[in-house]
N, C-alpha and C positions, 0 to 999 in steps of 0.2 A: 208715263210720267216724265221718263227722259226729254222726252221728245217738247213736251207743255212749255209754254213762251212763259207764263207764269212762273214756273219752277225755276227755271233757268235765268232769269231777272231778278225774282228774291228774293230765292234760297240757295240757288247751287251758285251763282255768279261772286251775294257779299260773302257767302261762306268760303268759298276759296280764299275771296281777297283780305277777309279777316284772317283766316290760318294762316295764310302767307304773309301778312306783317306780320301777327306774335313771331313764328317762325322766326324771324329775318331780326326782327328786335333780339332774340333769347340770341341766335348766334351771334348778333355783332356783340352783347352783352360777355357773351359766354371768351368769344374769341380774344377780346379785347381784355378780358380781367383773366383770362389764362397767361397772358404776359406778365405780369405781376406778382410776382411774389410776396407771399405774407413777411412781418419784418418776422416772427416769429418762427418760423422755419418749419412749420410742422407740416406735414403733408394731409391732404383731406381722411386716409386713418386715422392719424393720428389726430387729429381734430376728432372726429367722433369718438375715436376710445376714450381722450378725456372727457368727453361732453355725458359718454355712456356712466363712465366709471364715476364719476361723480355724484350723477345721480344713481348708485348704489346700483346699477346694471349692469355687473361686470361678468354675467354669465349669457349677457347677448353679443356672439361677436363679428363679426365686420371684414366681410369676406372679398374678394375683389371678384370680380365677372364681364365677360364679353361685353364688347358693344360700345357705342358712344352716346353718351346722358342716357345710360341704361340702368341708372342708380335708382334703388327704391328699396324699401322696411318690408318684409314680409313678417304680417302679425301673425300668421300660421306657424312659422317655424320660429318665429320670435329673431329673426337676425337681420341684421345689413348688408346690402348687397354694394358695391362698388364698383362703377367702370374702369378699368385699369390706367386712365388720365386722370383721376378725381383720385384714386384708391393710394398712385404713387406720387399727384403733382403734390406741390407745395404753393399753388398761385392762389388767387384771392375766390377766383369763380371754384376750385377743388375746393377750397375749406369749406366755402359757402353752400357748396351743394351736399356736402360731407355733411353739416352738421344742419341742413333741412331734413334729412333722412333719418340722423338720430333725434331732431326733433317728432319724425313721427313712431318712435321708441317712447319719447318721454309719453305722447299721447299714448298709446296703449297703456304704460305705468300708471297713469292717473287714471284710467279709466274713460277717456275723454267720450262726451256722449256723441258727439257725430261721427268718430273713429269709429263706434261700437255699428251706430247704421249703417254706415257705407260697408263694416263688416259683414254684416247681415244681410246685407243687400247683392254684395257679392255673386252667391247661385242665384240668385232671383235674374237679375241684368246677363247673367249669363247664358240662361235659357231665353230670356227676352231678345237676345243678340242672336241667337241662332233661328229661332221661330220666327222670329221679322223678318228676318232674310228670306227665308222658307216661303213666307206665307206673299211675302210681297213679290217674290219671283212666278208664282203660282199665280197673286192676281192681276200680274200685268200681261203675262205670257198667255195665261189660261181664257183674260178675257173676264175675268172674274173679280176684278179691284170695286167698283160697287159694292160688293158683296164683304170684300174682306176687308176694307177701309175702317170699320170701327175694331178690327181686332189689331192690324195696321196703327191704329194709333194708341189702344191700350199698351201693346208690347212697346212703341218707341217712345211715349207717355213713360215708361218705366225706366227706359234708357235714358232717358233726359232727367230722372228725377236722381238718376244717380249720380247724372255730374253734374247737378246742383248740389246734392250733398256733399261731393267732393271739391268745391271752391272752398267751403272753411274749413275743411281738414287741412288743404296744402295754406291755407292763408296762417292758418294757428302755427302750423310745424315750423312756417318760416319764419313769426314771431318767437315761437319758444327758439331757434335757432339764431336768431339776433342776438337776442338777451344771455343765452350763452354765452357765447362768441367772444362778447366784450366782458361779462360777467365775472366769464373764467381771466380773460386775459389772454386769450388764443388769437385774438386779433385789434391793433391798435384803431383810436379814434379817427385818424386821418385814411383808413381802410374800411369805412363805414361805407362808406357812398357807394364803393366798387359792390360790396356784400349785398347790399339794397337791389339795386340793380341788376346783377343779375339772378336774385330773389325773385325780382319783382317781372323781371323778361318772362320767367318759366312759368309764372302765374297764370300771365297772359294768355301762354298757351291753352289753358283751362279754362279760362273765359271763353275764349273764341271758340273753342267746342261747345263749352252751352250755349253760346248765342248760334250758334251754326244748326245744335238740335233743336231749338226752340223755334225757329224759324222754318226749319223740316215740318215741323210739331205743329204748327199753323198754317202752313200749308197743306196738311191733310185733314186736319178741323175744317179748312175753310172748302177743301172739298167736298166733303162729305156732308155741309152742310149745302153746298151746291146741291148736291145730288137727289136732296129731298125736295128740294124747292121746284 
């Protein structure tokens, strides 16, 4: 499949070139609103605590952790994680990304219904992620990809449906984290655009994976539909 002039024109060639803009957009977003501080002084904790506590969640809290844009809600443990530039900055992209995160708090609190599948979906994509690997190393090596092509596409059929449902979870969280934001008064009117923006950069990057599996995803339909023909 590596080797296929097909695959490698594309699927593997705009998939790169799509990852690699979102990429490139999220860091000049990200780099550029890390310069700026909010007028309000608070650092991206501090942004979530209030965003948490107000909405009466003040028993989920908001932990800092290794890594760079390693920030994310775990709904199993019920808490916020925090890169430690986001967890102690006070810039526009820390608050922003601060209080994306406790926007997907407020989704678990309400119950939110695509939260709930993507939760659910969870071990499913998980076993789907290791079995595709499996099976597609066995039918490319083995000589055996005919064969294994429609299981091939149920297991990455399952991957791609998960980050489809994951575009409107991150799309909600960074709405409910706007409306926050200013709500509370955690960040002024003329600080909107920066907040937007690099919202809007980190979205991207979730696009470009579904458009990147989708196009995997049709390229092994269109083989397997070869194959019968």
């Amino acid at each position: 499949m590596i080797f296929d002039l097909k695959y490698i024109l594309f699927v593997m060639l705009p998939g790169l070139a799509l990852g690699l803009w979102a990429q490139m957009r999220l860091h000049h977003a990200f780099n550029k609103y890390s310069q700026e501080s909010v007028s309000s002084g608070l650092t991206g904790a501090r942004a979530a605590r209030r965003i948490l506590d107000n909405a009466g969640l003040n028993d989920v809290p908001v932990e800092e952790i290794e890594g760079k844009l390693s920030d994310h809600y775990d709904p199993t443990k019920r808490a916020l994680f925090l890169s430690s530039d986001n967890y102690h900055g006070n810039s526009i992209a820390a608050v922003g990304v601060a209080a994306h995160e406790a926007g997907h708090a407020l989704q678990h609190q309400a119950a939110y219904a695509m939260l709930n599948l993507r939760m659910a979906l969870v071990p499913i994509t998980q076993f789907a992620s290791s079995a595709y690997a499996i099976i597609l190393l066995i039918g490319y090596f083995g000589g055996l990809m005919k064969i294994m092509l429609p299981l091939v596409i149920i297991l990455f059929g399952a991957i791609t449906f998960f980050q489809l449902i994951t575009l409107p979870v991150e799309y909600d969280a960074s709405a409910r984290a706007k409306e926050q934001l200013f709500r509370l008064g955690l960040v002024r009117e003329f600080e909107r655009e920066g907040v937007a923006k690099v919202l809007n950069a980190a979205a991207l990057t979730y696009v470009a994976a579904l458009v990147s599996s989708l196009l995997t995803l049709l390229y092994y339909i269109s083989a397997a539909r070869g194959n019968r023909s």
